[in-house]
N, C-alpha and C positions, 0 to 999 in steps of 0.2 A: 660545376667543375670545369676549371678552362680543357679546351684541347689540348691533349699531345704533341706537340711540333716536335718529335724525336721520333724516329724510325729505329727499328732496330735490327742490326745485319746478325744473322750467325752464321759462322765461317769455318768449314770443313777445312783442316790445317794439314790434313794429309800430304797433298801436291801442294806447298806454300807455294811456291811465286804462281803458280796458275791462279789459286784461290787470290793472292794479292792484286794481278791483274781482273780478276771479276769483282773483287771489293772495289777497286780504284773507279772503273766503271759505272758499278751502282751510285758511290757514293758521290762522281761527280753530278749526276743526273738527282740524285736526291738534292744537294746541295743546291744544286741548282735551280728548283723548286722551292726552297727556304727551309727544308728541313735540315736539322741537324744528326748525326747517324753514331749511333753507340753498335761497336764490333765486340760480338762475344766471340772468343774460338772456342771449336769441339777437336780432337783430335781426328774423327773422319766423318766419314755423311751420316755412319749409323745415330752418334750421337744426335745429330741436326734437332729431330722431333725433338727429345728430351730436352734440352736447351729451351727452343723455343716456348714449349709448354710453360716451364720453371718461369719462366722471361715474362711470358705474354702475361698472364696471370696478374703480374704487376702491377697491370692499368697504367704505366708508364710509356705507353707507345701507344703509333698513330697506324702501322703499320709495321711490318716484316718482310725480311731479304733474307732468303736461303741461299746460301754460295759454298761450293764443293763441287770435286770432282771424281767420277768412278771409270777406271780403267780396266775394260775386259782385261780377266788373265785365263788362263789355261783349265779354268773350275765353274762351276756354276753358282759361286762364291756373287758375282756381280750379279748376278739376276736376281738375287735371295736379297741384298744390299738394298739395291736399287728397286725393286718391288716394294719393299716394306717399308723405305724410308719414303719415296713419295706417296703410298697410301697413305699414311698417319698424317703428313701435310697436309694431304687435300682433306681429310678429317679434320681438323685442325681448324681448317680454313672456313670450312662450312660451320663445324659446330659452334666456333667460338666468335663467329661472325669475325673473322683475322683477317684484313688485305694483307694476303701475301703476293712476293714477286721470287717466283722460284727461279733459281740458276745455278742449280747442282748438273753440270756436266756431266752425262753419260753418254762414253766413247769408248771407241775399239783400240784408238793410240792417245798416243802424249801428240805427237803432228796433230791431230786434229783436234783434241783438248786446247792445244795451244792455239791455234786460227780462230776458234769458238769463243776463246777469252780476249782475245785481241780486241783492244780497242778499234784498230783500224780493220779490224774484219769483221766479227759478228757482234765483238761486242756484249754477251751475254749475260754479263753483270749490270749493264745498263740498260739492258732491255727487262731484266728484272726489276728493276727501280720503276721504270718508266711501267711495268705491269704492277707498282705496288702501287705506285700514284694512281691510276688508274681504278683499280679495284678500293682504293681511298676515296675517290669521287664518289663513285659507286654507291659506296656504306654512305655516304653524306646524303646522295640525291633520297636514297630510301629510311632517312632516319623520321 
């Protein structure tokens, strides 16, 4: 069976242009590597795992880009969010043998949501990418 050269991003649609600029990110940095990247959306982070699972299962990808963003509010709504939706990832990751490159934002404002996703400042959709390639070597060197 040939390789995979398709990544696949899935994209918490909650905060669109924040989640748009951390897709724009990964996927130059994927691209940029010779993959090509298939975007699924969830409507927020919760969906993320479920996506993915449904996704990965496919044998259709070489790797995974989780991108979403979780904004404290006034509940302990975001802790319950954000706790369970990166457990199930990192489960994911390990059991499925998954390079994933996570870059679901969790933050206290939209100000720093927005610096975080910034191309010119952290970036974190591209650092996702660059932590999927990576973790793609990874599975190669030990296959």
């Amino acid at each position: 069976m040939a390789e995979a050269k398709k990544i696949l991003i899935v994209e918490a649609r909650f905060y669109e242009d924040i989640t748009d600029t951390l897709a724009e990110g990964a996927m130059a940095v994927l691209g940029d590597a010779g993959y090509g990247c298939e975007r699924i959306a969830v409507p927020g982070v919760f969906e993320i795992p479920a996506a993915v699972n449904l996704a990965w299962n496919s044998g259709a990808y070489a790797g995974c880009v989780t991108l979403g963003c979780v904004i404290r509010g006034e509940t302990d709504h975001y802790d319950h969010i954000c706790r369970e939706m990166s457990r199930r990832l990192m489960d994911m990751s390990v059991e499925q043998n998954m390079p994933h490159g996570f870059g679901v934002l969790t933050v206290e404002s939209r100000d720093q949501a927005e610096k975080r996703a910034a191309l010119s400042e952290r970036n974190t959709g591209g650092r996702a990418g660059e932590a999927c390639l990576a973790m793609m070597a990874l599975k190669q060197r030990f296959a």
